[in-house]
C-alpha positions, 0 to 999 in steps of 0.5 A, a space after each residue: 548557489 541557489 536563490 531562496 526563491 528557487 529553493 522554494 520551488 524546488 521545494 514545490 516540485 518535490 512535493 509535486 514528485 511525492 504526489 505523483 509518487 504517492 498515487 502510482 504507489 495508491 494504484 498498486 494498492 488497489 491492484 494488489 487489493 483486487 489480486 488478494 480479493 481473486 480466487 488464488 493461483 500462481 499467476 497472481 501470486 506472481 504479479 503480486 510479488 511483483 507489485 510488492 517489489 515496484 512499490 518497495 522502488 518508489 517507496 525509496 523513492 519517496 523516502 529520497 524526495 523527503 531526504 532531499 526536500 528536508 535538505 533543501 528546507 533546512 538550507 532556506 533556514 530562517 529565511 523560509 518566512 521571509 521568502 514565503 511572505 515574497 512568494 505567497 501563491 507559492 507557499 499557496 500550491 505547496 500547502 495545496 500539494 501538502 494536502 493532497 499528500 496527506 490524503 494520499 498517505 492516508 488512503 495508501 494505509 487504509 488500503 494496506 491494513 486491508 490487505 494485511 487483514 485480507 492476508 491475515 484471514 487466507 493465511 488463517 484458514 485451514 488449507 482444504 485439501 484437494 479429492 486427490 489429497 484426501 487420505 482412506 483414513 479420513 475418508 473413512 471417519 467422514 464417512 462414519 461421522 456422517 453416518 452416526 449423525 444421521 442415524 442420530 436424526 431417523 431414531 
């Protein structure tokens, strides 16, 4: 059985973890950011997904730290006020790492709204079709469109 000193280090080391965890998952933020922010092809499509899918694993990874810190918060019980008045720079660095953590969170969301939105507006543009894809029908109106408008504009 663990002592509530330890137990309350290993609280820090979780929050430690989480941190760490939280900043790679920043990154692929940023990346995948910059990847929505490029001209669009498959290659980018691709790392995109790929990102998506290393930033779902620490996702659950974080979401097992939190499980297991929420475990180990629960077994210190009561004691967790007494043990924090032993180890105060402890309780000190957690609030420090507690901070850090909120702040990460904070940007992670801030960044994913801007790449939903980013999302949101390609997917909300009309896909403009290539030369090869544009059909003699439609040329033709372009044509004519054209042309009645500029023959609006000389008379």
């Amino acid at each position: 059985m663990q002592t509530n000193d330890v137990k309350l280090r290993v609280l820090l080391d979780l929050i430690g973890k989480k941190k760490a965890l939280l900043t790679q998952i920043l990154t692929i933020c940023e990346n995948q950011e910059s990847i929505l922010s490029a001209e669009r092809n498959e290659e980018l499509d691709r790392m995109f997904i790929e990102m998506g899918n290393e930033k779902q694993a620490l996702v659950d990874e974080v979401i097992a730290t939190d499980n297991f810190f929420q475990k180990v918060f629960d077994e210190l019980g009561e004691n967790f006020e007494r043990t924090g008045e032993d180890n105060k720079d402890v309780i000190k660095l957690m609030q420090s790492h507690i901070m850090g953590v909120t702040e990460l969170d904070t940007k992670i969301r801030l960044a994913e709204n801007r790449n939903v939105e980013r999302i949101t507006r390609t997917r909300a543009q009309p896909v403009k079709p290539s030369v090869n894809q544009v059909s003699k029908q439609h040329l033709l109106k372009q044509y004519k469109s054209h042309d009645k408008h500029k023959r609006g504009s000389i008379e």
